[in-house]
N, C-alpha and C positions, 0 to 999 in steps of 0.2 A: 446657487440653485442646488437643489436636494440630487442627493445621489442613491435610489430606494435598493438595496441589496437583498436578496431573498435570502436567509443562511439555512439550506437544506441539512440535517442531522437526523442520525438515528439508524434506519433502513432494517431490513427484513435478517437481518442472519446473525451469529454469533457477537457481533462485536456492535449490537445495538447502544448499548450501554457507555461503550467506549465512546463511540462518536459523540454522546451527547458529552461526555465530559469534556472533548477536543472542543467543541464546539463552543462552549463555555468560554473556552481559552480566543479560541480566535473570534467570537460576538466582543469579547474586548478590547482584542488589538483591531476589530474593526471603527469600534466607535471612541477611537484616538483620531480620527480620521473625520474632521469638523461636520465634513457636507456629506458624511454616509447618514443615510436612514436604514435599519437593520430591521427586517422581520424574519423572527425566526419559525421555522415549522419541520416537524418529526414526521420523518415517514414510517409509518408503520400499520403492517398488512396494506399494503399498495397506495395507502393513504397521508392527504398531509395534513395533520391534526398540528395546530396551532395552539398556541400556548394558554389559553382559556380551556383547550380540550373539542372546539369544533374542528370541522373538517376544513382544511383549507380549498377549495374548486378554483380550477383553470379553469379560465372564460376565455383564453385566446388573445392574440394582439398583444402577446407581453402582460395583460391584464390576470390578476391574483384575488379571489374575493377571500379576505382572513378576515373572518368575526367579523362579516357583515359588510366589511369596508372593502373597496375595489381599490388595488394599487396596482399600478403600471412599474412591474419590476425593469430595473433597466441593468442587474446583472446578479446570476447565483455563486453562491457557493456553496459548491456539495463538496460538505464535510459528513462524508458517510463513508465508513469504514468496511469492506466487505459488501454483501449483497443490498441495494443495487448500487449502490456507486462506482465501490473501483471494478465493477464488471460491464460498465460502459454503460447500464440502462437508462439512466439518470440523463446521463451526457446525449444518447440518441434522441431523448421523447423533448432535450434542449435545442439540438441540432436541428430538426424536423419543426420546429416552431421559431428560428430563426430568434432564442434567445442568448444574449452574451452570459460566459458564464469562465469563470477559471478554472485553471487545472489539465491536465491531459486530455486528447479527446478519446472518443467511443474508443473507435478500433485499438490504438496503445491499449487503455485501461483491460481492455476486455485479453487483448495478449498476455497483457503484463498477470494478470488475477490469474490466471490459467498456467500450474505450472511445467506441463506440457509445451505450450506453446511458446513460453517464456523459453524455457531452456533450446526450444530450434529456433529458434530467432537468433541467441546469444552462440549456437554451433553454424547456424549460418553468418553472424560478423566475425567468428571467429575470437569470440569471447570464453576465456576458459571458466568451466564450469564442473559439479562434480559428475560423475559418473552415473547412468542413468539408465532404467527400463521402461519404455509405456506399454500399460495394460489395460486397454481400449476395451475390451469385452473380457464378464466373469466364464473364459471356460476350459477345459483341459488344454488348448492347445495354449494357451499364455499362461495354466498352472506351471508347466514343463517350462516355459522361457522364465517364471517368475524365480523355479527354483534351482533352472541354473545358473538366473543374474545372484541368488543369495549364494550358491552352491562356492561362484568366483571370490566373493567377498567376506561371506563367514558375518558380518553383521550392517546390517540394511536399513534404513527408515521405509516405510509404508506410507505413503501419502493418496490422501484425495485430490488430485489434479486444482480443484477449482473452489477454495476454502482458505480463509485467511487465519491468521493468530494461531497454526498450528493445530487445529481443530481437522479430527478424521487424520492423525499423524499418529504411527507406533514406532518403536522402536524394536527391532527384529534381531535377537540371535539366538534363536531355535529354528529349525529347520521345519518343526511341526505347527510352527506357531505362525508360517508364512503367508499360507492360504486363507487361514480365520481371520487374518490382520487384514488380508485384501477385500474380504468379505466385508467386513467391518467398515474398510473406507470407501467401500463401495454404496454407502449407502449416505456417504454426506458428498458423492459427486459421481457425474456419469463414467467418469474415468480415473483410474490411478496409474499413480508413478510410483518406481522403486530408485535409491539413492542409496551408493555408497555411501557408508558412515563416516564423514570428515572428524578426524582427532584436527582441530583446530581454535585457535582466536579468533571471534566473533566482531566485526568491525562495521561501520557504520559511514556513510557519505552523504551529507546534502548536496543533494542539484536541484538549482534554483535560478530563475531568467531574472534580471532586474535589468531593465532599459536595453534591451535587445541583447544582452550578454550572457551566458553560461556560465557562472560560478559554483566551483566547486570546494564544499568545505574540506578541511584535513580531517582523516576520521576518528570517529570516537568509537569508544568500544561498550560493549557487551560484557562484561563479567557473572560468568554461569557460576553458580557452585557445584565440585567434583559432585561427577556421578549424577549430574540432573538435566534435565531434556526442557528446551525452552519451552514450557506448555503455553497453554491460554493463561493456566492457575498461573504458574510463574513468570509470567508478563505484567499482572495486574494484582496478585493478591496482596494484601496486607502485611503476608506475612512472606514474600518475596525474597531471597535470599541475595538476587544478583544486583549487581552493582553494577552502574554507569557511568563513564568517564567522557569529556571532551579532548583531553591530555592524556593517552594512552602512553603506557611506560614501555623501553625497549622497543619501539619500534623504526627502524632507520629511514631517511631520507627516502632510499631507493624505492622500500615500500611502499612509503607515501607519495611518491609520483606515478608507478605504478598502477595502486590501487584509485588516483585522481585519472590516471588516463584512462582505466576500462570504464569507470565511472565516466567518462564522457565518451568514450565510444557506444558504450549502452543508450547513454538519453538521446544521441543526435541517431543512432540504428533505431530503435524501437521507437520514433517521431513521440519523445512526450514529449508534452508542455508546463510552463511556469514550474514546476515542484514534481522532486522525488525523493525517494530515501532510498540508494541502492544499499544493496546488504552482501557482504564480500564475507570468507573462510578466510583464515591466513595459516596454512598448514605446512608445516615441514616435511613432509612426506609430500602433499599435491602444490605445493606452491601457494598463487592467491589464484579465485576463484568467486564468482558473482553466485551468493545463494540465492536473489531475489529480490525484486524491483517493489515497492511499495508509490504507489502511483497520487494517491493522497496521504501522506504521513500523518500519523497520530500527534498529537498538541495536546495529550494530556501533562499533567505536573512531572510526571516520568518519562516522557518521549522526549526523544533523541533530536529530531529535525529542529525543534523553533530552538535549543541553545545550540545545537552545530552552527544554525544560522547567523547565530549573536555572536556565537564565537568566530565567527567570519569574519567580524566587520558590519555586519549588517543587522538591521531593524527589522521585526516583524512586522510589526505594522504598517509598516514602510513599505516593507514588499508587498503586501497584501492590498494596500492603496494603488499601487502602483498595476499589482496584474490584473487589480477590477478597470483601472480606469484602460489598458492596454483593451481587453478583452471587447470594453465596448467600443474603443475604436475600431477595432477588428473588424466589428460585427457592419459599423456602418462605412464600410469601405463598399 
């Protein structure tokens, strides 16, 4: 019997492009997978436009009319990076219509995207993290707190609270430059944060459920080139400088257990499910330190999550058979 999987990609914010390329990647490790039947469909401007270019419409009852044809989906996957997916939209308008679906639910997703709300989650488990200001509203009285969180630290990142791949992020060591930065990221999220600037190793964690278990890969790294700020451009451009490894050099044991345990105190505190990609600092000055939870990890040719995963031990398409079919049990409990 057919297993019909809806594969959601695309969504409304910066990393549109991205997700279709993930999306690529895991449309294949899904149909390794004999009894999946795949439809795929782009959300873009609030809409699901199907691979001919029409509009995909929910009819309700699980039911999907794509290009004409009515299919009875019986689980998604939202591989949308950024807005709406890892901001929980996707997951709510799923939850509210009683469809199975993988991956974290709302509430995680929408904490985790927020990194506001990420970093007091991780100060209430008790999860070290860097150094931090929020600046909830543009006005003199959080000018004064902004420039005395720079004043302490001499050089800051500028973030937009609720923005992914680095997008609405500056890098701050002028004192005049602190206020236009916050202006600036105020306008790609209703809130900003300020962040001590970590001199540190950039490291990498899969957490991923296979058969009711919690696995945690050993992590891999980030390799920045001196002097360069992980941008959007330098995540994806062509002409990319950094380098990714699954076998990080120089890093001991101790680390690596460490950095595997806050990685599981993160996924079981902030309730995700099936998959994450935590993202950890390894600094000699702060220690190690959780930079950010990625709730749907990227599965492009360059992303970290599907070979940490392989290099686990484990199959992708394995897992991904395994959390559709888990999900629809779930659902009909």
């Amino acid at each position: 019997m057919s297993t019909n999987i809806l594969l959601l990609c695309g969504g409304d914010g910066s990393e549109h492009d991205i997700s279709l390329l993930s999306a690529k990647f895991i449309e294949e490790q899904l149909k390794k997978t004999p009894e999946f039947s795949v439809t795929k469909a782009v959300i873009h401007n609030h809409k699901f436009i199907v691979d001919d270019n029409k509009n995909g419409i929910f009819l309700g009852d699980n039911i999907f009319s794509v290009a004409g044809k009515e299919i009875k989906i019986d689980c998604v996957v939202p591989c949308i990076h950024g807005i709406p997916g890892e901001t929980g939209d996707i997951q709510s308008f799923l939850e509210i219509h009683n469809i199975p679906y993988i991956g974290c639910k709302a509430e995680a997703s929408r904490y985790c995207f927020n990194k506001i709300t990420t970093k007091l989650y991780l100060d209430a488990l008790g999860i070290p993290n860097s150094p931090y200001a929020i600046i909830p509203l543009k006005n003199d009285n959080y000018k004064e707190e902004a420039l005395a969180f720079f004043d302490k630290y001499q050089d800051i990142y500028v973030k937009a609270a609720s923005q992914g791949s680095s997008v609405g992020c500056y890098h701050v060591t002028k004192r005049d430059d602190v206020w236009d930065c916050i202006a600036e990221a105020f306008q790609f999220s209703s809130e900003v944060i300020l962040e001590k600037n970590i001199i540190h190793r950039e490291l990498e964690v899969a957490a991923y459920e296979i058969d009711g278990e919690l696995k945690l890969s050993r992590p891999g790294e980030i390799i920045i080139p001196d002097n360069k700020f992980y941008t959007f451009d330098e995540k994806y451009s062509k002409d990319s400088g950094t380098i990714t490894t699954v076998t990080p050099e120089n890093l001991s044991e101790d680390d690596i257990r460490t950095i595997q345990e806050l990685a599981r105190r993160a996924f079981v505190g902030l309730k995700l499910r099936d998959l994450s990609r935590i993202d950890f600092f390894l600094s000699k000055e702060d220690g190690i330190l959780i930079n950010e939870i990625n709730t749907f990890p990227g599965a492009t040719p360059i992303s970290m999550f599907p070979k940490m995963l392989e290099h686990n031990g484990d199959v992708m398409s394995d897992f991904l058979a395994k959390a559709v079919r888990k999900a629809i049990a779930e659902q009909s409990k």
